[in-house]
C-alpha positions in Angstrom: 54.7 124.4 114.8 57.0 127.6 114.3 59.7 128.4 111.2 58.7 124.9 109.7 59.7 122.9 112.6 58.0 121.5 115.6 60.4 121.8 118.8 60.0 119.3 121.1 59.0 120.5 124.6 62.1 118.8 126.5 64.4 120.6 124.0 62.7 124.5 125.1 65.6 126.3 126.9 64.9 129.6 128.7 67.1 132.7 127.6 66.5 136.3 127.6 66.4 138.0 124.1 62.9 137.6 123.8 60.7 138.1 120.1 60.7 141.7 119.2 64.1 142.5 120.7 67.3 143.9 117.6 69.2 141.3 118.9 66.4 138.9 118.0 65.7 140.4 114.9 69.4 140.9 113.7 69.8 137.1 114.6 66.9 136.0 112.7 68.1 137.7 109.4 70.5 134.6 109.4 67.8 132.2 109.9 66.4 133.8 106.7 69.8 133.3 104.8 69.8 129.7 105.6 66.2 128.6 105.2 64.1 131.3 103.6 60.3 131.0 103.9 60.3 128.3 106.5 61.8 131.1 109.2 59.5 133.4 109.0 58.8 135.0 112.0 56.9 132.5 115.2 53.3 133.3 115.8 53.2 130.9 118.9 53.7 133.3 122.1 54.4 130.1 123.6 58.1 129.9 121.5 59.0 133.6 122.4 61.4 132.3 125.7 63.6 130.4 122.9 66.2 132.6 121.8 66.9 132.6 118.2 70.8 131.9 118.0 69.6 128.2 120.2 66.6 128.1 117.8 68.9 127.8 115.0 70.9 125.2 116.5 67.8 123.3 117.1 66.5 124.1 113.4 69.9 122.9 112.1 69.8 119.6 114.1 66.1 118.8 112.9 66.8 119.6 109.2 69.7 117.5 109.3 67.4 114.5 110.8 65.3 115.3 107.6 67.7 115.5 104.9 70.0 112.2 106.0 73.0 113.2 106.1 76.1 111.4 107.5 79.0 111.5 110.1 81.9 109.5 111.2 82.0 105.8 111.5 84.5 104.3 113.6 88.2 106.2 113.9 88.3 109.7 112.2 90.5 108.9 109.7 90.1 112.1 107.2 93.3 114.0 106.2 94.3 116.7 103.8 96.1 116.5 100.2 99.4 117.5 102.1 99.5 114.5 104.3 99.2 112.2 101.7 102.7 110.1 101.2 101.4 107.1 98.9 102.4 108.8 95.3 99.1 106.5 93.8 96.8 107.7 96.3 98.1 110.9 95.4 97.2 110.7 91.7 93.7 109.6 92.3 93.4 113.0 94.4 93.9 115.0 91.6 91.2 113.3 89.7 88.4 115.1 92.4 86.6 118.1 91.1 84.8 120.4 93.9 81.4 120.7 92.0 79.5 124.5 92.8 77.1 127.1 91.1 78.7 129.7 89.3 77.9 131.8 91.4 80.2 130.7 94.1 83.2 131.7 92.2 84.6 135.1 92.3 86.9 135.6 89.2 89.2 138.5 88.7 91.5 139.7 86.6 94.8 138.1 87.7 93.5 134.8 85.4 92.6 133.3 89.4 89.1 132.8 90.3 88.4 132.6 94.4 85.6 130.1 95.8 83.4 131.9 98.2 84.3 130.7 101.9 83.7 131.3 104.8 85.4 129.6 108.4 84.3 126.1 109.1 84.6 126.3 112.7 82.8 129.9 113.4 79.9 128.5 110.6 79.1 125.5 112.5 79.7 126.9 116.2 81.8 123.5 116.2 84.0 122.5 119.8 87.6 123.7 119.6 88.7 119.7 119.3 87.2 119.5 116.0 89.6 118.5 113.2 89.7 121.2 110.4 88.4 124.0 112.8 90.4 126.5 111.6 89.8 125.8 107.5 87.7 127.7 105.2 84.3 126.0 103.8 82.8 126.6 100.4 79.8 128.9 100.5 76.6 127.6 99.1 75.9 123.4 98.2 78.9 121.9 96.9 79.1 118.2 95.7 82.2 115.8 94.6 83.0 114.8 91.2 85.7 112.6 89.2 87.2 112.6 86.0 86.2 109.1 84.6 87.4 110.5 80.4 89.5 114.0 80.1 85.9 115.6 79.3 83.2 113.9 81.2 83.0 113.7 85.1 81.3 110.9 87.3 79.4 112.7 90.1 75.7 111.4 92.1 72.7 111.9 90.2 71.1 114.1 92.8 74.1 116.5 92.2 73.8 117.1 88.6 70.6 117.2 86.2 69.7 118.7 82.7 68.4 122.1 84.8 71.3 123.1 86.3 73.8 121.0 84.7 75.3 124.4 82.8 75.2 126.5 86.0 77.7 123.8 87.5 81.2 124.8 87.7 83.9 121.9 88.2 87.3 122.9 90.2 90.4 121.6 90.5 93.0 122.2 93.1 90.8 122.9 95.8 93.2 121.7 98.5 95.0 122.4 101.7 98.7 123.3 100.6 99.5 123.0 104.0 98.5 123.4 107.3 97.9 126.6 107.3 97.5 127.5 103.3 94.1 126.9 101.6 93.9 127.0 98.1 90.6 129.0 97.8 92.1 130.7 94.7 92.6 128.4 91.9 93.6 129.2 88.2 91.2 129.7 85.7 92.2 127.1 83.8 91.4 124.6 86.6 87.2 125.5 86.2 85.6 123.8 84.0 82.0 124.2 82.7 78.9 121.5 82.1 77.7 121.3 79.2 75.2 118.9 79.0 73.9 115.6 80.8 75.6 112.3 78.9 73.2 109.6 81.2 72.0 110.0 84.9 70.2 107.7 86.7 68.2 108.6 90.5 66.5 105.5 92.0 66.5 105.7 95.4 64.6 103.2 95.8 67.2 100.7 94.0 70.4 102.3 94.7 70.7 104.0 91.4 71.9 107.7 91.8 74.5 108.9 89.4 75.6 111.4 86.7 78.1 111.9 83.5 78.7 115.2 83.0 80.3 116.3 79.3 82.6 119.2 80.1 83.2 122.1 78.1 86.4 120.9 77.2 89.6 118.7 77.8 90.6 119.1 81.6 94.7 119.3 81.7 97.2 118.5 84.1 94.5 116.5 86.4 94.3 112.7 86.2 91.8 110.0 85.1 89.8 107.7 87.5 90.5 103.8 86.3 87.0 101.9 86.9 87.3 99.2 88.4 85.5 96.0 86.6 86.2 93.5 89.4 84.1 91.8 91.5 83.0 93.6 94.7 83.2 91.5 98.3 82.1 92.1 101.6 85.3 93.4 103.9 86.8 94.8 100.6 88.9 97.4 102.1 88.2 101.5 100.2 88.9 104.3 100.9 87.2 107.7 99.9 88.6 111.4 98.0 85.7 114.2 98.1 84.8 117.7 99.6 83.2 117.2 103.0 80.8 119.8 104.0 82.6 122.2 101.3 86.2 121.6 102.7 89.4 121.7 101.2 90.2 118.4 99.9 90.2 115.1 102.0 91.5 111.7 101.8 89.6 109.4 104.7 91.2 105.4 104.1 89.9 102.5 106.4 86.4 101.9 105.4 85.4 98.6 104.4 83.0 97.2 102.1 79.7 95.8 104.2 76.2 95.0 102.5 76.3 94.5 99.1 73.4 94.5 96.0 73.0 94.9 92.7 73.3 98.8 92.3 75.0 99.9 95.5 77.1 98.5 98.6 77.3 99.8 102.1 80.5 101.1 103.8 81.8 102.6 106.7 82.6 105.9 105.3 83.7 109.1 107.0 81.4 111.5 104.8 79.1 114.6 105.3 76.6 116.5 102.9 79.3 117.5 100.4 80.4 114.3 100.1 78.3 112.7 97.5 79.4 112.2 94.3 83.1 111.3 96.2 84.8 108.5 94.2 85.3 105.3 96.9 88.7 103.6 95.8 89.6 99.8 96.1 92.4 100.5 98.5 94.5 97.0 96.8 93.9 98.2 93.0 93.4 101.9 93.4 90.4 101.7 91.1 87.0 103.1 91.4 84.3 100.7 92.5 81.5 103.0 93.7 80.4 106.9 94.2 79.3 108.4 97.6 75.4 108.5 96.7 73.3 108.9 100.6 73.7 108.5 104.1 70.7 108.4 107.0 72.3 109.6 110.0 73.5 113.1 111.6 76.5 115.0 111.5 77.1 116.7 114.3 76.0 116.3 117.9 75.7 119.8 120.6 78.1 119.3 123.4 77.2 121.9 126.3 77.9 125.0 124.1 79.1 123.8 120.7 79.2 121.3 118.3 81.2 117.7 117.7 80.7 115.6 115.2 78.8 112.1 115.9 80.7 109.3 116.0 79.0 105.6 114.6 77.7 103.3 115.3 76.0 105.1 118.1 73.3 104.3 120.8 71.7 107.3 120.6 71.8 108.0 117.0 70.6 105.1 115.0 72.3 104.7 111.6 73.0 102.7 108.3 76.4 103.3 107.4 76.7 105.1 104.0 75.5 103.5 100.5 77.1 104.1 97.5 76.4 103.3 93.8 78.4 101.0 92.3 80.3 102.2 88.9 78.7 98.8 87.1 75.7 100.8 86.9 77.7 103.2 84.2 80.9 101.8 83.0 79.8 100.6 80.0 78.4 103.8 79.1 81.8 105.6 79.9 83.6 102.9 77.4 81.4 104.0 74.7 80.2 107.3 74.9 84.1 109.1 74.0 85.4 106.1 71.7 
């Protein structure tokens, strides 16, 4: 056992900054960043051939196994706000807020206020293939929310909570302009504040895993999800808006609907940590009929000397496809709590 997490003998590569070595220790200060106490510096001699920037990789890949994150089932289907030609798929985009701490916003005095980024493909060490390689990432956890009343968003449970639920900041406009044009600097009037907790619910063990969140005041110029009341089916076709891994804005259609219960459904989803709280749209009616809530299954796999992300289903990598809570679980609750 070293830094929290056992390495597994067949995974020990030999490489020559050994413990005790700047480069070592100037590497390690970014293990630090990333998971505090738990990379503290190895006792075990027997460790001291790994070196620390293939430690990391390794630590990354076991915490990941841990926390049950996600990836990309079947065809990667993910595209940005700019590509989208369908003027109602369009509209339900502009109902997804990028949810962060305060903390990741820079304001300034030109009324704009700047998300702290940093570059997606030189974060993750990802392969030069990787879609988005070149975009920026939001610093620090970010989650998905939608506007379900002009003041209260929908988001997951596990995202929002009465402890930090005024420390959240909710922004709009958080989107790829173009190919080349991040929007990393949105106006002040597109953050919003929590105030308070309307309802949540967090049942794992059920399915149950979402949050209203009152706002400090009437969002403007950004639409309103339409719930949907219908009936959900198996093969129902959805598709998904939300902020994958802290990316600009992305729109990921050709899922469909698989297992189904009384809280939550299964579907294959393209979604990463970032992702929950994403609103999943019936792709017929447009509506909302569930909210990204959990996945069990990897993100990325390492490819000789960077990083891809895993494609499912997979031999190697067993997964369930992605669950998410249905909006039954809260509907009634949004018809009656801004009457």
């Amino acid at each position: 056992m070293a830094r929290g997490i056992q390495i597994p003998i067949e995974k020990r590569f030999q490489f020559c900054d050994m413990e005790g070595t700047p480069q070592r220790e100037a590497l390690m200060a970014g293990v630090h960043e990333y998971y505090g106490s738990a990379a503290s510096s190895s006792p075990d001699k027997a460790l001291s051939h790994i070196s620390t920037r293939n430690l990391i990789k390794m630590l990354k890949v076991k915490i990941r196994e841990l926390n049950r994150e996600r990836g990309i089932w079947g065809e990667d289907s993910r595209r940005d706000y700019y590509e989208i030609t369908d003027e109602q798929i369009k509209k339900n985009a502009n109902c997804a807020a990028a949810i962060c701490l305060e903390n990741n916003l820079i304001p300034s005095r030109n009324g704009l206020s700047t998300l702290k980024n940093k570059n997606y493909g030189a974060a993750f060490n990802l392969c030069a293939c990787e879609p988005f390689n070149d975009q920026p990432i939001a610093v620090g956890r970010l989650c998905t929310g939608f506007l379900v009343k002009e003041d209260v968003v929908a988001t997951a449970g596990h995202c929002a909570c009465e402890k930090n639920v005024t420390d959240l900041r909710f922004v709009f406009g958080y989107k790829m302009l173009d190919s080349s044009t991040p929007a990393t600097q949105v106006p002040n009037e597109n953050v919003y504040k929590g105030v308070k907790i309307i309802e949540r619910a967090y049942n794992r063990s059920i399915g149950s895993d979402w949050a209203l969140v009152k706002l400090d005041r009437n969002v403007v110029g950004q639409e309103v999800a339409a719930l949907s009341k219908e009936k959900i089916f198996r093969d129902k076709t959805v598709y998904i808006i939300g902020y994958p891994l802290g990316l600009p804005l992305k729109y990921s259609p050709g899922a469909s609907v698989s297992e189904i219960s009384e809280t939550h459904f299964s579907a294959d989803l393209n979604v990463y940590c970032g992702s929950s709280g994403s609103p999943v749209f019936d792709s017929e009616t447009h509506e909302v009929i569930g909210i990204v809530v959990r996945g069990d299954n990897r993100d990325f796999r390492w490819v000789e000397n960077c990083w891809m992300s895993v494609i499912y289903p997979n031999p190697v990598f067993k997964s369930k496809e992605p669950q998410c809570t249905r909006v039954s679980e809260f509907i009634d609750i949004v018809d009656k709590c801004c009457e």
